[in-house]
Each structure stands twice: as C-alpha cells, then as structure tokens.
C-alpha positions as CSV (number, residue, x, y, z in Angstrom):
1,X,0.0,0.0,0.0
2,X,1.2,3.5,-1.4
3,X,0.1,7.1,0.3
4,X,-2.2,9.0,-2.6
5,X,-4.3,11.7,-2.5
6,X,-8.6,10.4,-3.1
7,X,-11.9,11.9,-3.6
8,X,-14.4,10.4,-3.1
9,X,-16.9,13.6,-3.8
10,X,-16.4,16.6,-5.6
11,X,-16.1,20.0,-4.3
12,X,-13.5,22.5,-2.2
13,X,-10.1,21.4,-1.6
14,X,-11.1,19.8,1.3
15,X,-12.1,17.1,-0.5
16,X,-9.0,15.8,-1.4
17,X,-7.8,13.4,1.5
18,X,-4.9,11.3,2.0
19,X,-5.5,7.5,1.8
20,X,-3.5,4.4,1.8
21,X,-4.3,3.2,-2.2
22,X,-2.9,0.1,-3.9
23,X,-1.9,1.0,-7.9
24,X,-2.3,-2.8,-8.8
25,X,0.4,-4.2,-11.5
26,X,0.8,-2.1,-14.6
27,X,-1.2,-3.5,-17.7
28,X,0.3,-5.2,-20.9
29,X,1.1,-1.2,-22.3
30,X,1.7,0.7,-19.0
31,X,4.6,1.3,-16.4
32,X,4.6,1.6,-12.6
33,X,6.1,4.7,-11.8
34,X,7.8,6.0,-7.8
35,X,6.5,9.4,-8.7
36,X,9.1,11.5,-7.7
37,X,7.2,15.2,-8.5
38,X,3.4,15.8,-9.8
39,X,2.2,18.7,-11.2
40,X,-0.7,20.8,-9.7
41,X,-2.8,22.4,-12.6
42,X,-6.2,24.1,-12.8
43,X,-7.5,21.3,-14.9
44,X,-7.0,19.3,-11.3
45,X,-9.1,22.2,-9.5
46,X,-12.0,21.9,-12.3
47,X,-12.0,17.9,-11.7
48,X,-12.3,18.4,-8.1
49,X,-14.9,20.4,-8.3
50,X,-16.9,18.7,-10.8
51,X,-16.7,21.0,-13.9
52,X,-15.1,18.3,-15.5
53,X,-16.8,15.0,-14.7
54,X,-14.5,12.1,-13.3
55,X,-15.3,8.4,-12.1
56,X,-15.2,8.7,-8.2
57,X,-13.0,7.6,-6.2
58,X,-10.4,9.3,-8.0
59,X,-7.1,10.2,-7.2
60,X,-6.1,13.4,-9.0
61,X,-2.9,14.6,-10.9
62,X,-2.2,14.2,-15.0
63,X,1.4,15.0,-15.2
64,X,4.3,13.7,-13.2
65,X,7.7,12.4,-13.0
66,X,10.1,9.7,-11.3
67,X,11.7,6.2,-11.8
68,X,10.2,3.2,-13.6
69,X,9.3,0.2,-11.1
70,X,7.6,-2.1,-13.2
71,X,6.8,-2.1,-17.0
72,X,3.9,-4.1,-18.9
73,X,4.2,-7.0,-20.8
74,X,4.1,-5.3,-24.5
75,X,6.5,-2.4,-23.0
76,X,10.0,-2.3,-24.7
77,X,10.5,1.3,-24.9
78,X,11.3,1.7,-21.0
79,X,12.8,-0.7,-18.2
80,X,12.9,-0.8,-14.5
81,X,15.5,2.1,-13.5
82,X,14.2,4.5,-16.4
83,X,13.3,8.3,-15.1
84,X,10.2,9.0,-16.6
85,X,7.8,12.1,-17.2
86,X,4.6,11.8,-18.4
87,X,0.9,13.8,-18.6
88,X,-2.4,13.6,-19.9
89,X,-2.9,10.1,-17.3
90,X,-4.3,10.6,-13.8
91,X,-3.3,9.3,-10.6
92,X,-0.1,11.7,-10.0
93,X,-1.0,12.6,-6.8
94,X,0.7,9.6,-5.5
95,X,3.6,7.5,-4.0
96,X,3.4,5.5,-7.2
97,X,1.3,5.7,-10.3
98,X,0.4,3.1,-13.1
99,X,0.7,5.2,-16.8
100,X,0.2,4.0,-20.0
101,X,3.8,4.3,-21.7
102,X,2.1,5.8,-25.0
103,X,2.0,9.2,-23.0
104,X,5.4,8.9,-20.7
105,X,9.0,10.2,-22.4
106,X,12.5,9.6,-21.3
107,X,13.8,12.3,-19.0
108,X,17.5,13.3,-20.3
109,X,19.9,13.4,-18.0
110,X,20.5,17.1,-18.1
111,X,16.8,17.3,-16.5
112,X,15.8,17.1,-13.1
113,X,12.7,14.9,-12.2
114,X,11.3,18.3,-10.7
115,X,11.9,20.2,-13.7
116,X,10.5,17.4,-15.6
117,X,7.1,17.1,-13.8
118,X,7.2,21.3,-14.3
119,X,7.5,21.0,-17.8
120,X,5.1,18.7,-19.4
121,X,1.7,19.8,-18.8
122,X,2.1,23.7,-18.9
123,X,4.8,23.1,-21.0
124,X,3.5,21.2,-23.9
125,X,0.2,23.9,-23.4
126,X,2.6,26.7,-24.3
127,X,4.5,25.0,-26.8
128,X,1.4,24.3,-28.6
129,X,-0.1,27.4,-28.6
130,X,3.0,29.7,-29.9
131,X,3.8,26.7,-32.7
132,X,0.4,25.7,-33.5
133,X,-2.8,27.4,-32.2
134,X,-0.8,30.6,-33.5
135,X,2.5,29.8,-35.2
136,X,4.0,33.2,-33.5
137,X,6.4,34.8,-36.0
138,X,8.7,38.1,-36.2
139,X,7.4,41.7,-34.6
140,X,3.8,39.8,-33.6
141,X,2.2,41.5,-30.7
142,X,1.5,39.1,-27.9
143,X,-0.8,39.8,-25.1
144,X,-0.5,36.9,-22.5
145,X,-2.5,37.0,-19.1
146,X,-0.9,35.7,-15.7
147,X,2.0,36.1,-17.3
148,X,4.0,34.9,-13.8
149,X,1.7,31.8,-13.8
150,X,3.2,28.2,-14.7
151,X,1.9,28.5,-18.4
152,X,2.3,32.6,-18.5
153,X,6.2,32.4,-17.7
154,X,6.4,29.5,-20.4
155,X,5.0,31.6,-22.9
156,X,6.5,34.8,-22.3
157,X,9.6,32.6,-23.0
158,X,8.8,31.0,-25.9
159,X,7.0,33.9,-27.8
160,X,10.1,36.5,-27.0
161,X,12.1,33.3,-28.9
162,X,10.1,33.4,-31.8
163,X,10.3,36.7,-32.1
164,X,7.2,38.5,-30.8
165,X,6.8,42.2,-28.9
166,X,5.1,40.2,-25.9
167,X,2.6,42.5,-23.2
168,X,2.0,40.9,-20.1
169,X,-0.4,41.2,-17.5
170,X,-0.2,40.5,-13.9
171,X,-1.5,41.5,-10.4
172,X,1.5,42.2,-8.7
173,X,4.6,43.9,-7.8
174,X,6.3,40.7,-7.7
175,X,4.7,39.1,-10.7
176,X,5.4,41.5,-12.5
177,X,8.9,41.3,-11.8
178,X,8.8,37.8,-13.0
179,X,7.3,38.9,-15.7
180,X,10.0,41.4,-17.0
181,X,12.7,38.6,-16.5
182,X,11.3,35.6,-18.5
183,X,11.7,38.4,-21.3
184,X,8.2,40.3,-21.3
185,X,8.5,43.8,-23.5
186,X,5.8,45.4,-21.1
187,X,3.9,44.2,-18.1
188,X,0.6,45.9,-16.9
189,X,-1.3,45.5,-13.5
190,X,-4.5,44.9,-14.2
191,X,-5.4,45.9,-10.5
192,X,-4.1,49.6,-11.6
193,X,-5.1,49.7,-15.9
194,X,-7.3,48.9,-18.1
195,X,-5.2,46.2,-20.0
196,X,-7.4,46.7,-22.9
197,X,-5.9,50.3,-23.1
198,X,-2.3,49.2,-22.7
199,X,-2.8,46.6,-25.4
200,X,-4.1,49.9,-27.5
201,X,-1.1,52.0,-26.6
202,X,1.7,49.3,-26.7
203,X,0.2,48.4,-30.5
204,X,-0.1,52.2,-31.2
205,X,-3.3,51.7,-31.3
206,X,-3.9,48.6,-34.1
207,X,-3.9,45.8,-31.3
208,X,-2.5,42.5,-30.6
209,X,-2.3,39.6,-32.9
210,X,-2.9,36.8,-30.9
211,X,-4.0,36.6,-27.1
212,X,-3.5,33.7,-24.8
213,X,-6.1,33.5,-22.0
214,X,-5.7,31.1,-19.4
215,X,-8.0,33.4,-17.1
216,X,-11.4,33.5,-18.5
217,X,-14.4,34.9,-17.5
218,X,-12.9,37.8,-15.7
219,X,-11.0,39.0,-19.2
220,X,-12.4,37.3,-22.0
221,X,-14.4,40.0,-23.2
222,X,-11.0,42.5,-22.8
223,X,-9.1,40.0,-24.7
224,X,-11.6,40.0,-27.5
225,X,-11.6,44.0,-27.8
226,X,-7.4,44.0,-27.3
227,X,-7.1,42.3,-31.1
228,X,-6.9,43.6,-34.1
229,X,-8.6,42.9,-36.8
230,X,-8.4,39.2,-38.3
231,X,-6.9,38.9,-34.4
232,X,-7.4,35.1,-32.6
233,X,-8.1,34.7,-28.7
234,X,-7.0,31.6,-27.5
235,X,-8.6,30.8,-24.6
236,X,-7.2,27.8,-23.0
237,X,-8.5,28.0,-19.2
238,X,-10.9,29.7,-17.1
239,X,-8.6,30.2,-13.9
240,X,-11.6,32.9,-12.6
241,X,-14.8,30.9,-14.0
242,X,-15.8,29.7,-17.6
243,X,-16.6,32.1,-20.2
244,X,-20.8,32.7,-21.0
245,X,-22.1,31.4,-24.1
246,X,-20.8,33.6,-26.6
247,X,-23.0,35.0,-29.9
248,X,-20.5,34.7,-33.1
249,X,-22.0,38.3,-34.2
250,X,-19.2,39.8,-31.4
251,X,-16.4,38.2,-33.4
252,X,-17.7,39.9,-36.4
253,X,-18.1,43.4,-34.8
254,X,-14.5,43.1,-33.5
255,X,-13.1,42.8,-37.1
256,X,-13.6,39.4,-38.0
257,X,-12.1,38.0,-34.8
258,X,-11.1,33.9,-34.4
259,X,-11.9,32.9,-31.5
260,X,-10.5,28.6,-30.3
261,X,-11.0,27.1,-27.4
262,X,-7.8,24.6,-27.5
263,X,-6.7,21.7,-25.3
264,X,-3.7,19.2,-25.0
265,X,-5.0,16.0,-26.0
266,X,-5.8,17.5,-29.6
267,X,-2.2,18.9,-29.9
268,X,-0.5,15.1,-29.2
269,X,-2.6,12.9,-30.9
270,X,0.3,11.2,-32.1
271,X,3.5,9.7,-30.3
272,X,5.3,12.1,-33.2
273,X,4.0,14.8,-32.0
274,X,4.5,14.3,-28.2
275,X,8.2,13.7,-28.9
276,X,8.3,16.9,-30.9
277,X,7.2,18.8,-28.7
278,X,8.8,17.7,-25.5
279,X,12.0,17.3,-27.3
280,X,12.1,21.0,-28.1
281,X,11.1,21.9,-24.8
282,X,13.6,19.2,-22.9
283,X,16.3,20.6,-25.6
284,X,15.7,24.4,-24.8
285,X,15.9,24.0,-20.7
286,X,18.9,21.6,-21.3
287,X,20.5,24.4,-23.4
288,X,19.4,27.0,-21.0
289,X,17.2,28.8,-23.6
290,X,14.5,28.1,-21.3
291,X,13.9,28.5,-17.9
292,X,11.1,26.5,-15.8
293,X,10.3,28.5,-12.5
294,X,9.3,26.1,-9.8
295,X,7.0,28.6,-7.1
296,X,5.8,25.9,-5.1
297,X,6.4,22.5,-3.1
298,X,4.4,20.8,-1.2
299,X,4.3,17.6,0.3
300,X,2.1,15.0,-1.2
301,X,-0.5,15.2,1.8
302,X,-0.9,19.0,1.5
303,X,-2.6,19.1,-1.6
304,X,-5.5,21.0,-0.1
305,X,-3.2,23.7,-0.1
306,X,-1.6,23.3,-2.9
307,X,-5.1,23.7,-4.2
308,X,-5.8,26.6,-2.1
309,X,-3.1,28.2,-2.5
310,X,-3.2,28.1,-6.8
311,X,-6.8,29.2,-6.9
312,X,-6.0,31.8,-4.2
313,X,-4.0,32.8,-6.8
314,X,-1.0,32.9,-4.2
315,X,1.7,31.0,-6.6
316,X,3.7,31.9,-9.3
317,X,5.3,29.4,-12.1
318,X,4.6,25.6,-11.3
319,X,3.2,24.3,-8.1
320,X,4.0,20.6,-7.1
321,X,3.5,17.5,-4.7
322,X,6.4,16.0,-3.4
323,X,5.4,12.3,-2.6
C-alpha cells in the first residue's frame, strides 16, 4: 500500500484526502512509476470540483515524473531504472502511479525529475499554442494574461524566442517582476489599468495579434476588444470561472475576430507529435534557452493547499506535490 491523494466527492479542496491506495500491477502497455514530483494544474481544480466529470474515487494529478518500477508486458521502450515524465494520465497525486507508456518520455539526463514534472503539462500547453494554435512569427504582438503563472512564464519565453513584442499582465509587484525577467517587453497590472488600453497604446493603437487566456471569465471580453482585426483569442482556461455562451455576431463586430478554445489531447494525438514537442522543450531548458520556474512545493498530503493556494492565486510558475 502506497500514500495518494482520493476523492471520493467533488467539491472545495477539502475534498481531497490522503488515503493508503494500492496501484495494482501495470497492464500489458503501462509502467509503474515512484512518482518523484506531480504537477498541480487548474484542470485538477476543475475535476475536483466537478466541472469536469471524473469516475469517483479518484485520485487526481495528470502530469508527473520519477523512476520506472515495473513495465507491462508489450513495454520495450522503457525498463525498470528508467526516469520518466509523463501527462495527460491521472493518478499523479501519488507514492506510485500506473501510466500508459504511450504518453510517458525519457527524462535526459541534463533534467531534473522536478523540472521534468514542471515541464510537461504547462509546457507542452505553451508549446502548442505559440507553434500551432498561433505559429508566432517576427514583430507579432503578444498579449498573455498571468503572465508569472506556470503557463504565463512558459510563454512569455517561448513567444520573446520566436520573435514576438510580448505585453503581459499581472497583479502584482512581484509578478510582474517575473514577468520582466522571463523576457516580457511590457507588463501591466491589471489591478491599476485597463489592459485593454495598454494593449491599445503598446500596438499604437492597431492591437494584438494573438492573445492567450488562461484566465477566463474575468478577461475574456478585454481580450476580445485587445485584437486587431483578423486577431485570434485563445482561450485555453478559465482560472476565474468559464466564459458565457458567446453570440459569433461579437467576433464579427470586432473585425472578423477567431476565436479557439484549444486543449492538449488534440495537440498530441500522435507519439510524433508528443516527442516533438517535449524534445524542443527538454532541448531548450537543457540548453538554458529556457527556464522552468518552480513557485511551489508541497508535500504530497498537502494538496488541499496546494489547491488553495493556486486558486488563491498565491503562486507563481509551477506548483508541485512531493510524494
């Protein structure tokens, strides 16, 4: 028997309990994983609180990292010893986790199991939306929201490399000192401005090209009047609520907006295009190019505040359990 987090009903953090769990043998295509870090994301917070339906008991967590202690029969692409990061599989919140090995990836050795578990999730999310929601090219202008969050920093990053002028917006002194040091051009407090009108004036007046929301119903409707025309919101979370049913006439009033609603699962549909983009993203913290900021640890049984904490909007960069 193995510590993991359970629910057993959906609702507030306090929900989330520590049990003693058994993970069973891994199947013919998974691995048995000593999770050494999970990731805490909002798409854990939305579970937990039933926007997104799971099968109950359920132990939460879709992204981790540690050492392979058992592989499946049909499994030759890892062995026992292997350090492993994978996402898009629950039970992370865990001693030990049973994966499937079509979503886990070899950890190089210029990685750190922490890093790792910081980077796939959030990291692939980011990757995905500069390369392929909007392939981000020379002089673009960028608007990204929580631009200190785990995703925010990422993308800040990875826009500035491609090239973009890249505003972002944040709450605080301190975020927004983040902010300015993964790369962004211009940082507003959304607390003090209207970012709408700093997305005017840092544009000179034309406005931005793309915008990545992770936020939601608190700034959709900004982000939609901060394009240009022929401009695309991608809204990829709802960190303050979900967005209301929107009428399609408001993208044509803006200018002929394009408006997605993207998610991971879509963007590696194929083990090709998992290995893409982690590669890249392993490659460019190995190199240095990019840097994963880790703004909370927690042990494994304080995931209640862990959850608290994120949605309290309290953390900046990546938040994990530490079984």
């Amino acid at each position: 028997m193995v510590t993991a987090i359970r629910m057993h009903r959906t609702g507030g953090p306090e929900v989330l309990e520590p049990a003693e769990s058994e993970p069973g043998d891994p199947g013919p295509r998974d691995v048995l994983i000593d999770v050494a870090a999970a990731g805490v994301n909002y798409i854990d917070t939305y579970q937990r609180a039933g926007i997104y339906e799971v099968p109950l008991p359920y132990t939460p967590g879709l992204e981790g990292a540690g050492r392979v202690a058992a592989v499946g029969a049909e499994v030759d692409e890892f062995a026992v010893g292997d350090r492993v990061a994978w996402q898009g599989a629950p039970g992370g919140y865990a001693e030990k986790a049973v994966v499937p090995a079509d979503v886990a990836v070899r950890i190089p050795d210029t990685v750190s199991d922490e890093t790792a578990a910081a980077t796939m999730l959030q990291g692939i999310t980011a990757h995905y939306l500069v390369s392929s929601t909007y392939p981000v090219g020379e002089g673009d202008p960028v608007l990204v929201h929580a631009a200190a969050g785990g995703v925010g920093l990422l993308l800040v990053q990875l826009a500035k490399a491609r090239g973009a002028r890249v505003l972002g917006t944040v709450s605080t002194g301190e975020k927004e000192r983040l902010a300015r040091e993964a790369g962004a051009d211009e940082v507003v407090r959304y607390t003090e401005r209207d970012f709408v009108e700093a997305t005017r004036e840092f544009t000179g007046g034309e406005g931005a090209a793309v915008v990545f929301d992770g936020v939601g119903a608190s700034t959709w409707e900004g982000s939609l009047s901060a394009l240009r025309p022929r401009g695309l919101l991608a809204l990829f979370g709802a960190a303050s609520g979900p967005v209301p049913p929107i009428d399609p006439q408001r993208l044509n009033a803006g200018g002929s907006l394009f408006l997605t609603r993207p998610k991971t699962v879509d963007h590696t549909r194929t083990r090709a295009e998992l290995d893409w983009r982690v590669g890249e993203l392993f490659d460019a913290v190995s190199s240095g190019a990019l840097t994963v900021r880790v703004g909370g640890r927690y042990p494994l049984t304080r995931a209640r505040a862990a959850h608290e904490d994120l949605q309290g909007r309290r953390t900046t960069g990546k938040v994990l359990l530490l079984p």
